[in-house]
PLY file of the C-alpha trace (Angstrom):
ply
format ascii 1.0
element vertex 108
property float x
property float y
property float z
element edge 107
property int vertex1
property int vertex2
end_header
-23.73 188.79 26.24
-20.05 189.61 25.10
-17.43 186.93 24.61
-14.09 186.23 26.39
-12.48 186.54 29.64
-12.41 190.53 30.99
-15.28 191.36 28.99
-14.38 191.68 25.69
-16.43 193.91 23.46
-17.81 191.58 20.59
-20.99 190.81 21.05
-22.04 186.91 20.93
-23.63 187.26 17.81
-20.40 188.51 15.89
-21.22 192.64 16.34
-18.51 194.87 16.74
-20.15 196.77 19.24
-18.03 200.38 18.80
-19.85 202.09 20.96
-18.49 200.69 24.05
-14.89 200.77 22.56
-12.58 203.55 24.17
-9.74 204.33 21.96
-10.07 203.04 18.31
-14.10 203.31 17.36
-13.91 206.16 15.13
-11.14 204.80 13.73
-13.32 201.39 12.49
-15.92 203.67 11.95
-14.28 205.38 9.26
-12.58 201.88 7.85
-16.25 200.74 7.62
-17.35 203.83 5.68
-14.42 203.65 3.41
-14.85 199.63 2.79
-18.44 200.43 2.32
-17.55 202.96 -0.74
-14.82 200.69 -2.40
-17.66 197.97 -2.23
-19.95 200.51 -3.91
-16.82 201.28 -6.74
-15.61 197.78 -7.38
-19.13 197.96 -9.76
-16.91 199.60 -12.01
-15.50 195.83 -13.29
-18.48 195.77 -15.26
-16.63 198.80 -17.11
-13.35 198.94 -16.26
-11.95 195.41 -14.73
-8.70 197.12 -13.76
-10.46 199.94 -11.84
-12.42 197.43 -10.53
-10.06 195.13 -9.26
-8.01 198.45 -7.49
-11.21 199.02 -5.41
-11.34 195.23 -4.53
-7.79 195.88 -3.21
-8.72 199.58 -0.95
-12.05 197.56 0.33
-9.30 194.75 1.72
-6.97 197.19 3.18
-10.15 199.37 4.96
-10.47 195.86 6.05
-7.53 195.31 7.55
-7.51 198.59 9.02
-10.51 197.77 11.35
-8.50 194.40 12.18
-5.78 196.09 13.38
-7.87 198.53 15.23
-10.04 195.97 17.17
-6.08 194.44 18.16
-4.72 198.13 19.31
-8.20 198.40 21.54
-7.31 195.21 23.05
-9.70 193.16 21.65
-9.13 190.21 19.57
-8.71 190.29 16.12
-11.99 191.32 14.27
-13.02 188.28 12.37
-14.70 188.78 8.52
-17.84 188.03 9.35
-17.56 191.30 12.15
-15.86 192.80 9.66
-18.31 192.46 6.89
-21.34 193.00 8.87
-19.70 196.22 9.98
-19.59 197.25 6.40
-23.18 196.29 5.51
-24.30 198.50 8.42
-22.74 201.46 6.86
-24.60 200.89 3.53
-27.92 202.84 3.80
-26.20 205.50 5.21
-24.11 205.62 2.63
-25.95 205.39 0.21
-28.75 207.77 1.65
-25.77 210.52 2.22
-24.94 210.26 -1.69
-28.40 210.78 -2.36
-28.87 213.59 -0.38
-28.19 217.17 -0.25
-29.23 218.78 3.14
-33.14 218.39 2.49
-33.46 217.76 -0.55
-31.90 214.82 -2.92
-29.12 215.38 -5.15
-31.40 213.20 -7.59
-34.36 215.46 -8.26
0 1
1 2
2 3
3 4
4 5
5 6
6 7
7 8
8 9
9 10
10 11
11 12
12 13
13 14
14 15
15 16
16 17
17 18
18 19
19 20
20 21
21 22
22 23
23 24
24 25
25 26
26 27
27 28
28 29
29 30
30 31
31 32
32 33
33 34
34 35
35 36
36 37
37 38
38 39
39 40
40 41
41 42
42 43
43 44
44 45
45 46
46 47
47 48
48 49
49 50
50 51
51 52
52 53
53 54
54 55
55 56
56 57
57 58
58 59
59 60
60 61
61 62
62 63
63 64
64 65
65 66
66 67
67 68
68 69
69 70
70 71
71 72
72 73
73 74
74 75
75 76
76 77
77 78
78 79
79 80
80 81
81 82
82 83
83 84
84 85
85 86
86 87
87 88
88 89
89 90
90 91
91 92
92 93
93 94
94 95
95 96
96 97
97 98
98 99
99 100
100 101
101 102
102 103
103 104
104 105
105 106
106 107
């Protein structure tokens, strides 16, 4: 069931649902996949607090990239917990695709 008058395209349960999106999908897409990396990176505070805290800051801005993008659809804003999801969903690919090398892993 989506939410709001007209039919707009987040889903009840707080889903950006980009594949019903006309204009600005690959757009979030690629905010997601960014976010998702910078989430991966900010690890380096461990190491490196300064480096650290500079991913923080990218993984905020891919953020507010796929805000803005769910407002130039139309839409209402995306709300952090869309947002975050979003990013979470891009994780195993992620990670699988750094892994990987055509075939065979990048690990063996």
């Amino acid at each position: 069931m989506l939410l709001g008058i007209g039919g707009s395209l987040h889903a009840a349960q707080g889903k950006l649902r980009l594949n019903e999106w006309t204009r600005y999908g690959s757009l979030v897409e690629q905010g997601g996949i960014c976010a998702r990396f910078a989430k991966i990176m900010e690890m380096q505070n461990v190491i490196d607090g300064d480096a650290g805290r500079l991913w923080l800051v990218r993984r905020k801005y891919a953020g507010a990239i796929i805000r803005e993008a769910s407002l130039m659809e139309g839409l209402p804003a995306a709300t952090d917990s869309e947002i975050n999801r979003l990013v979470k969903d891009y994780a195993k690919r992620l990670v699988t695709n750094l892994v990987t090398d055509g075939g065979g892993t990048c690990l063996d």
